[in-house]
C-alpha positions in Angstrom: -30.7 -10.7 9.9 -27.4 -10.8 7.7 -24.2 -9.3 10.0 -23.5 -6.7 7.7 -27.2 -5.4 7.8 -26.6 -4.2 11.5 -24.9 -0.7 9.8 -28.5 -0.1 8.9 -28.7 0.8 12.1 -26.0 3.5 13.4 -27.5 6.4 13.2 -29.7 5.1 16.6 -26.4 6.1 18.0 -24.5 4.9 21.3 -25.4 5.5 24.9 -23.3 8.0 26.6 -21.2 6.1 28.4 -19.9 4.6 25.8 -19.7 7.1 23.4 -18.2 8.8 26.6 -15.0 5.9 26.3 -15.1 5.7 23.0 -14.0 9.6 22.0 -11.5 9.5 24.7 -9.9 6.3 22.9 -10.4 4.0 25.9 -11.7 1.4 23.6 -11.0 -1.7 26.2 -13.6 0.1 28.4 -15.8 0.9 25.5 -15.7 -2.8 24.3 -16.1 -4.2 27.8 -19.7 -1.7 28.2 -20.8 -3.0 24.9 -20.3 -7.0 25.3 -22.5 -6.0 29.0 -25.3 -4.5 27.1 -25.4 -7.5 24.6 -25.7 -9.7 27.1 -28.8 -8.3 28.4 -31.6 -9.7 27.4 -33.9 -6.4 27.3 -32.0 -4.6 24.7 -34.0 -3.4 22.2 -33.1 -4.6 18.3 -32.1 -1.5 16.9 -30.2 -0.6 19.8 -28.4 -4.2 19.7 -27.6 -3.8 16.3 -26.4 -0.6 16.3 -24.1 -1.9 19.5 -23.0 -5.2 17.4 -21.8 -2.6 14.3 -20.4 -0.3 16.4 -18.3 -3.1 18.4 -17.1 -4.2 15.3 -16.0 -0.8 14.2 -14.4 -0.2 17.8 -12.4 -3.3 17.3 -10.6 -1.2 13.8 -10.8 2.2 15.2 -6.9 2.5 15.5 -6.2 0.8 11.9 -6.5 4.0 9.9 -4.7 6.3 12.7 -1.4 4.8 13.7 0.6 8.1 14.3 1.7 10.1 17.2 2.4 13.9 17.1 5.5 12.7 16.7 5.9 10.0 14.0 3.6 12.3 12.0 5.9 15.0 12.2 8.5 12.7 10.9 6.9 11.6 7.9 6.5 15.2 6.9 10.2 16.1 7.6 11.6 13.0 5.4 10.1 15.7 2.4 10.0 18.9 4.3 12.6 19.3 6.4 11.9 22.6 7.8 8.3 21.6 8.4 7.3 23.4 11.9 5.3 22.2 14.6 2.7 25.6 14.3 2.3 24.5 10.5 1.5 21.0 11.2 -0.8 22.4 14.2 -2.2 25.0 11.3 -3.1 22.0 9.5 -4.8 20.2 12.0 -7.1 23.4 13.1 -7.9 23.6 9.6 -9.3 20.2 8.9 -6.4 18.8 6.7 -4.6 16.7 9.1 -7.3 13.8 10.5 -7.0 12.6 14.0 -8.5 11.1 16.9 -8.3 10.0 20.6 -6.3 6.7 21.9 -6.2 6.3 25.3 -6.6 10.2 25.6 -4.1 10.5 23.2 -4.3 12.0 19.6 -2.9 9.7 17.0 -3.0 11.0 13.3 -4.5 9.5 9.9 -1.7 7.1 8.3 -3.1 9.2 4.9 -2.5 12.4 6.1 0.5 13.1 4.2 -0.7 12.1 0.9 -3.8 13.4 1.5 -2.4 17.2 1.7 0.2 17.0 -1.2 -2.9 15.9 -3.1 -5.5 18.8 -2.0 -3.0 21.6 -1.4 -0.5 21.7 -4.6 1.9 23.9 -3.4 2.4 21.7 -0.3 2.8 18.8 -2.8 5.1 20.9 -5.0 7.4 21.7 -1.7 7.1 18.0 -0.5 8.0 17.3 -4.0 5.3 14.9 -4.2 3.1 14.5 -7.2 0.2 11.8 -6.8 -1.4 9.5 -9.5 -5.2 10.3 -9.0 -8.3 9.7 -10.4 -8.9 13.3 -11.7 -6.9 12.7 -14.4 -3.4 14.9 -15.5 -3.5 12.6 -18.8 -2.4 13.9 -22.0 -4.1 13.1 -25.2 -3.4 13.8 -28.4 -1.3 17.4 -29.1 -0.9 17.7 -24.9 -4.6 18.9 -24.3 -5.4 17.3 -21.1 -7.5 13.8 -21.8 -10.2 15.0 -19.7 -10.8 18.4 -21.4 -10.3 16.8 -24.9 -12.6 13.9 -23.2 -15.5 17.1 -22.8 -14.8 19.1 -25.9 -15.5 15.6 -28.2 -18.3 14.8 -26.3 -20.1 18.4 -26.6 -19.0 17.9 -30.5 -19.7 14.4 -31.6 -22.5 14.6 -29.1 -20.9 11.1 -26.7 -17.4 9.5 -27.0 -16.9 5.4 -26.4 -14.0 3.7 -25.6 -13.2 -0.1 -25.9 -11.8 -1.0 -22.7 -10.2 -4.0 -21.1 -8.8 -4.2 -17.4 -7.1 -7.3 -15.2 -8.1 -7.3 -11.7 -6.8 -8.8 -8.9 -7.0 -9.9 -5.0 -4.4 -12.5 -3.0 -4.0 -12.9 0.6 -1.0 -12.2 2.1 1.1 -14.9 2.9 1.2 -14.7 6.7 -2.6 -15.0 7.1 -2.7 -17.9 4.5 -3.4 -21.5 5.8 -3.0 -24.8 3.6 -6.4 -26.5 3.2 -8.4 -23.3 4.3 -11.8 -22.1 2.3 -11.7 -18.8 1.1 -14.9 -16.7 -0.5 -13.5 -14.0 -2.8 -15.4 -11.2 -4.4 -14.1 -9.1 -7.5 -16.6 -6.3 -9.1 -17.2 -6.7 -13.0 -18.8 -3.9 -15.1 -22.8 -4.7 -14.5 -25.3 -3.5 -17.4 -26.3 0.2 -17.3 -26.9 2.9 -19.8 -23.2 3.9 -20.6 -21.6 0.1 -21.0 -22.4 -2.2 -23.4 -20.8 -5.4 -25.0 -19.6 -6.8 -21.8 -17.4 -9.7 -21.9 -15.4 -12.1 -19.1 -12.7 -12.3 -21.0 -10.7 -14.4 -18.5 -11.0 -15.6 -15.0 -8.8 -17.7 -12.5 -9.2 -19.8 -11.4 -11.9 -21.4 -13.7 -15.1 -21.5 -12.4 -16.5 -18.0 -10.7 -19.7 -17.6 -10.4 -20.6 -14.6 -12.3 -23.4 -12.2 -11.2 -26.2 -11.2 -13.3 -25.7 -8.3 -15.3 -28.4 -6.2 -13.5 -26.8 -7.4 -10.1 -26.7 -4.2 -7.8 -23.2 -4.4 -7.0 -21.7 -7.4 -9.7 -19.0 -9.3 -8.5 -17.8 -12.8 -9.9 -17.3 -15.1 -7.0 -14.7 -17.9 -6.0 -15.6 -20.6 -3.0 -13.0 -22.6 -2.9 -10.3 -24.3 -0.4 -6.7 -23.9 -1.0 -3.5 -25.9 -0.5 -1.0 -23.0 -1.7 -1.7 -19.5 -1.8 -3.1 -18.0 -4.8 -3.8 -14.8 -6.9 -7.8 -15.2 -8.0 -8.3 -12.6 -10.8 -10.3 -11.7 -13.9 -10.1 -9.9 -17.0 -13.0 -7.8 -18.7 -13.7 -6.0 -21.6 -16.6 -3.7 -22.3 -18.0 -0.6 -24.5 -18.3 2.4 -22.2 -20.5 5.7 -23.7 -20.5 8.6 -22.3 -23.4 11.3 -24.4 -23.2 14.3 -23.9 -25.8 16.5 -22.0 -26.2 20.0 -22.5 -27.2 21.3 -19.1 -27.0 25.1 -20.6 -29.5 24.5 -22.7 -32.0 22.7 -20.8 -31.9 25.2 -18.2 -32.7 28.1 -21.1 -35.4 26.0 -22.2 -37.2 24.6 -18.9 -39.0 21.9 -19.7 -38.6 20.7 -16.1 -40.9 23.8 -14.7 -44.2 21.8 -16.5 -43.0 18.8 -16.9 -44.1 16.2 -14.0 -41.3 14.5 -11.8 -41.2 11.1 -10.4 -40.7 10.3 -7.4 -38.6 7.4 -7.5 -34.6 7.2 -5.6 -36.3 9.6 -3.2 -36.2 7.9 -0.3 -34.1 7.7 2.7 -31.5 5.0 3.6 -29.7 4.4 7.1 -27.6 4.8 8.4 -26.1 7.7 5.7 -28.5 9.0 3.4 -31.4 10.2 6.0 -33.0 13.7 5.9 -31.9 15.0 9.4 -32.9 18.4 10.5 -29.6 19.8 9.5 -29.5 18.2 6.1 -33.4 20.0 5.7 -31.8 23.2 6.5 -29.3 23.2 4.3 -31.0 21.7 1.5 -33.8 24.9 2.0 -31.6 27.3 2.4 -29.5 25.8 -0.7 -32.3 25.7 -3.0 -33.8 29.3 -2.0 -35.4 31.0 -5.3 -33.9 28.0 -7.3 -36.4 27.8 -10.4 -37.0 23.9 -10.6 -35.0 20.7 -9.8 -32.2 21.2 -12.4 -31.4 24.5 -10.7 -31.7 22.9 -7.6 -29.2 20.3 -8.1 -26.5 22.4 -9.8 -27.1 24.5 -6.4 -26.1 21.5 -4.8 -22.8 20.9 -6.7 -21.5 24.2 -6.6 -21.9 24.5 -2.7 -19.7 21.1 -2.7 -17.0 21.7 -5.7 -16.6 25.2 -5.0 -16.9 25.1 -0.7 -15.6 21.9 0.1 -12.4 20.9 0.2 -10.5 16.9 -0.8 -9.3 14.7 1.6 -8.3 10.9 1.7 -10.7 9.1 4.7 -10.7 6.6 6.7 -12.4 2.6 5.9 -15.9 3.3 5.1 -16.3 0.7 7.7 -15.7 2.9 10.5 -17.6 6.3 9.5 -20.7 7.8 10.7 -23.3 9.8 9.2 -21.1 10.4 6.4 -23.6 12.7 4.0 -24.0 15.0 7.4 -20.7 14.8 8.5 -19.4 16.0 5.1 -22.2 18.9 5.8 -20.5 20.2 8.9 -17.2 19.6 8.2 -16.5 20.7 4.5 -14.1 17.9 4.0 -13.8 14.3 2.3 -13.5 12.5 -0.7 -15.0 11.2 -3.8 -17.7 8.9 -2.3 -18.3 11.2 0.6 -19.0 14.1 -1.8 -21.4 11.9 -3.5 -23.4 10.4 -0.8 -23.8 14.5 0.4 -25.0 15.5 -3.0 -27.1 12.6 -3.3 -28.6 13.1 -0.5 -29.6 16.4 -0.9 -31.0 15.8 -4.2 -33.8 13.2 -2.4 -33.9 15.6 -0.1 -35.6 18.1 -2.7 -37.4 15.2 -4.4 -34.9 15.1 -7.2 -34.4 11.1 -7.6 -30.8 9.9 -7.1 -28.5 6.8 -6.8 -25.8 5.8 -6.4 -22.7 4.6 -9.1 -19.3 3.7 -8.6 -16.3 1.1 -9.7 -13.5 2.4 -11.4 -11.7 5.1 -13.3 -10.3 3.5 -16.5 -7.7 5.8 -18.7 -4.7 4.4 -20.6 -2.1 5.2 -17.5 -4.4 5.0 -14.4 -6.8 3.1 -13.1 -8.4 3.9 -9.7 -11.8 3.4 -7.1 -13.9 6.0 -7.7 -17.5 6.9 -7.3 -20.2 9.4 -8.6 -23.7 10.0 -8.9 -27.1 9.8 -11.0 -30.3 12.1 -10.9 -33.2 12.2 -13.0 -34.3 15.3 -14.4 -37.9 15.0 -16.4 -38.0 14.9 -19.8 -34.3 14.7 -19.9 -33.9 11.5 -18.0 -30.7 10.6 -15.9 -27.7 12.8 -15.8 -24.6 12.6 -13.9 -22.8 14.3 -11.3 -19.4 13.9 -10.4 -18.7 16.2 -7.1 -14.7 14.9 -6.8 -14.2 15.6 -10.0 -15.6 19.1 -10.4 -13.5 20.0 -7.2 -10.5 19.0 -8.8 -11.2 21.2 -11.8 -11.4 24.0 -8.9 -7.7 23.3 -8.0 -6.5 23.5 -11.5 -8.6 26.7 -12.1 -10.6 25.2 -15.2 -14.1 26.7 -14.2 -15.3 25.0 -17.6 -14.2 21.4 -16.5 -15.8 21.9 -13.4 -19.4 23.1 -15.3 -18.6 20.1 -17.2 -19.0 17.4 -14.3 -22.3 18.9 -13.3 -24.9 16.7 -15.9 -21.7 14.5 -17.8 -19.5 11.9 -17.0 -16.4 11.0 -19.3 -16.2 7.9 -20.8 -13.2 6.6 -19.0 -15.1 4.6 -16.5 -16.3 1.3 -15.1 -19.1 1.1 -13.5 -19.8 -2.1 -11.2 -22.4 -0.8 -8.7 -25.8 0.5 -9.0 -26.6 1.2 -5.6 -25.2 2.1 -2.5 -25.3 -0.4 0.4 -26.8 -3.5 -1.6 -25.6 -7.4 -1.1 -23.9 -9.5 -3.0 -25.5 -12.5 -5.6 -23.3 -14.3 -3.4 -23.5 -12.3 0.1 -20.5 -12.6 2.2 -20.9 -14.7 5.5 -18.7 -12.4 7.5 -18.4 -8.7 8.0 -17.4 -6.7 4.7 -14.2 -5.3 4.3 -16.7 -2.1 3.0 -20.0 -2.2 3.9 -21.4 -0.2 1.5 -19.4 -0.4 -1.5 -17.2 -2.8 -3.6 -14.6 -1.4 -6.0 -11.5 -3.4 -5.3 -12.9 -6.9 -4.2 -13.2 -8.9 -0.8 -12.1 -11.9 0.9 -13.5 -14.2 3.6 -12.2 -17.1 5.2 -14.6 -19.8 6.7 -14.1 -18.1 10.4 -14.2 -14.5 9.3 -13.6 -11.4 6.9 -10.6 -10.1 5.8 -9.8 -6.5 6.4 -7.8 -4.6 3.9 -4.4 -4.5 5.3 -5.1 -8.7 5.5 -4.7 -9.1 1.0 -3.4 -7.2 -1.8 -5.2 -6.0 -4.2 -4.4 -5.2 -8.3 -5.9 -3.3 -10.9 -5.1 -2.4 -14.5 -6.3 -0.8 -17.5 -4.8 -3.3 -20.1 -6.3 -1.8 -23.5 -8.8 2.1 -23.7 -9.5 2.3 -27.5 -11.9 5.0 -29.0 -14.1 3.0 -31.6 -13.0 5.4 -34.2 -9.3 3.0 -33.4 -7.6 5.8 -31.9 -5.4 4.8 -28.6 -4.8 7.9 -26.4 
């Protein structure tokens, strides 16, 4: 069994003595319980796998939370300086501030910060703090916002393409680079689907990445190589990305759906995230309650996420657990998290449903982002793009956010067809994500590189509409 296929297997969960150490932050002692169970020789093999994952993630538990009461304060104050210790306990009560134990200690999200100027606007606004993010605050042409201009010429022409052509990048950093070493590199390239077309490696270095099939289920292009000096490996694309419009108004007047047979495929379950607990039943039932057929159903769904739920930046996928129930219970997370919870609901109600993700592509802004597909006989596949529809909540346009229930815009890439799949190439070494690949990985010969181990680049180099138009 591959390394990476051991996260198949965390929802078996950890004895109690170790999870015991492990939410008190003593992760020596919870490290030192593991590494005795391996050694047994009676463990069972979901049980050791599910103990070989969760070491790993153990060994990068304090990565994402680096912060003391203290130091967190601090960073707020360098922007706020009248920010209070009750409001940043307020926070924390409320869900917006992440934390955990270390060594019985709480120590704070490094994100935190940027995490609430993003979700609460007035708290940005008094930090004076404005984030770049994926739900775009674009202009087009005459200052209507690109995304609403984006919907209104969809719903008219029917679909909207755009040329596009990004650079993207990945380079170790210079401290952990070794003359002679080998590296593996991964980058993700648009992969064939319904809304890209005409797609074209326009440039690569150095020469000689393999490139993925088109159909790959998450396409990379892929270096193996040794190096003497240190070295940027990148590539540029350019593709044809069509969104069409759906009319989920309409359907739902006409209701084809109610006679009209449904498949039964992208119903299934998949470990460790996407599994139909008792909890995610309940909710799914009590959700869907008087809902007349699977469209209604899903746009149930949405609306409990966009308009309940509230944005947060997370932690590495790498270190979360049960992230479609957790997201369930705790009414927080971001774009992928919001996906993987409406995605899994939809199987849940036998509405088939995958997984999409890569990048958001606009003129100014180019960003990791994620959504979701479900299949709605005779209609086919639809979209749904949770983050986005929440971010329509904050700027209180109800229309965008009806918009993101069935559409997409056409300011995408899309580089993964399915959640949790391997490489053409696979890695040797753990993943740097698991379950996803939107901004590339690196391995050397001995291991993988974690996040904070290379830099990584992206850029939106040319967006053209076909009718020539540059926004």
């Amino acid at each position: 069994m591959h390394i990476n296929e051991c996260f198949r297997y965390l929802h078996v969960g950890l004895p109690d003595d170790i999870l015991q150490r492990k939410l008190y932050g003593d992760l020596d002692g919870a490290l030192k319980l593991i590494d005795r169970r391996l050694e047994a020789d009676a463990v069972p093999e979901a049980l050791r796998c599910c103990l070989t994952a969760q070491r790993e993630m153990l060994l990068r538990r304090g990565e994402d939370y680096p912060y003391t009461k203290e130091e967190a304060l601090a960073v707020v104050r360098e922007h706020i300086s009248d920010f209070s210790e009750e409001e940043f306990e307020e926070r924390v009560d409320a869900g917006k501030i992440g934390w955990i134990y270390m060594n019985g200690e709480r120590r704070f999200f490094n994100r935190f910060f940027q995490s609430m100027c993003k979700s609460e606007p007035s708290f940005g606004a008094r930090a004076g703090v404005q984030l770049p993010g994926v739900e775009s605050a674009g202009t087009g042409t005459a200052g209507e916002g690109r995304l609403s201009r984006s919907a209104r010429l969809m719903k008219e022409r029917g679909s909207l393409s755009n040329r596009i052509r990004i650079r993207a990048g990945v380079r170790m950093k210079d401290e952990i680079f070794e003359p002679g070493m080998f590296l593996r590199v991964h980058l993700p390239i648009p992969a064939a689907c319904e809304q890209q077309s005409e797609i074209v490696i326009e440039k690569m270095f150095p020469e000689g990445g393999r490139i993925a099939p088109e159909d790959a289920p998450q396409r990379t292009i892929c270096w193996e190589t040794c190096l003497e000096e240190n070295q940027e490996f990148y590539v540029e694309y350019s593709y044809v990305h069509t969104a069409c419009y759906h009319d989920v108004e309409r359907m739902q007047e006409e209701g084809l759906f109610l006679t009209c047979p449904q498949p039964d495929f992208f119903t299934n379950e998949e470990a460790p995230h996407i599994l139909f607990t008792p909890y995610i039943r309940e909710l799914a039932a009590e959700l869907m309650k008087g809902a007349a057929g699977p469209l209604e159903k899903a746009r149930r769904f949405y609306d409990f996420i966009t308009l309940q739920m509230k944005y947060t930046f997370m932690p590495a996928y790498f270190g979360l657990e049960q992230i479609a129930e957790s997201c369930a219970r705790n009414f927080t997370g971001d774009c992928g998290v919001f996906a993987l919870l409406f995605l899994t609901l939809c199987r849940c109600a036998r509405i088939p449903a995958c997984w999409q993700s890569g990048l958001t592509a606009e003129p100014d802004f180019c960003g990791a982002h994620d959504w979701v597909r479900f299949y709605v006989a005779p209609y086919g596949w639809l979209y749904a793009d949770p983050s986005y529809g929440m971010a329509a909540v904050r700027a209180e346009n109800e229309e965008r956010r009806r918009f993101y229930f069935g559409n997409l815009d056409a300011y995408r890439m899309a580089a993964n067809n399915a959640f949790q799949a391997p490489f053409t190439i696979e890695k040797e070494h753990w993943r740097t994500d698991p379950y996803d690949n939107q901004l590339g990985e690196m391995e050397t010969s001995d291991r993988g590189l974690r996040y904070g181990e290379f830099e990584r680049s992206k850029e939106v180099l040319a967006c053209v509409e076909l009718n020539d138009s540059i926004l």
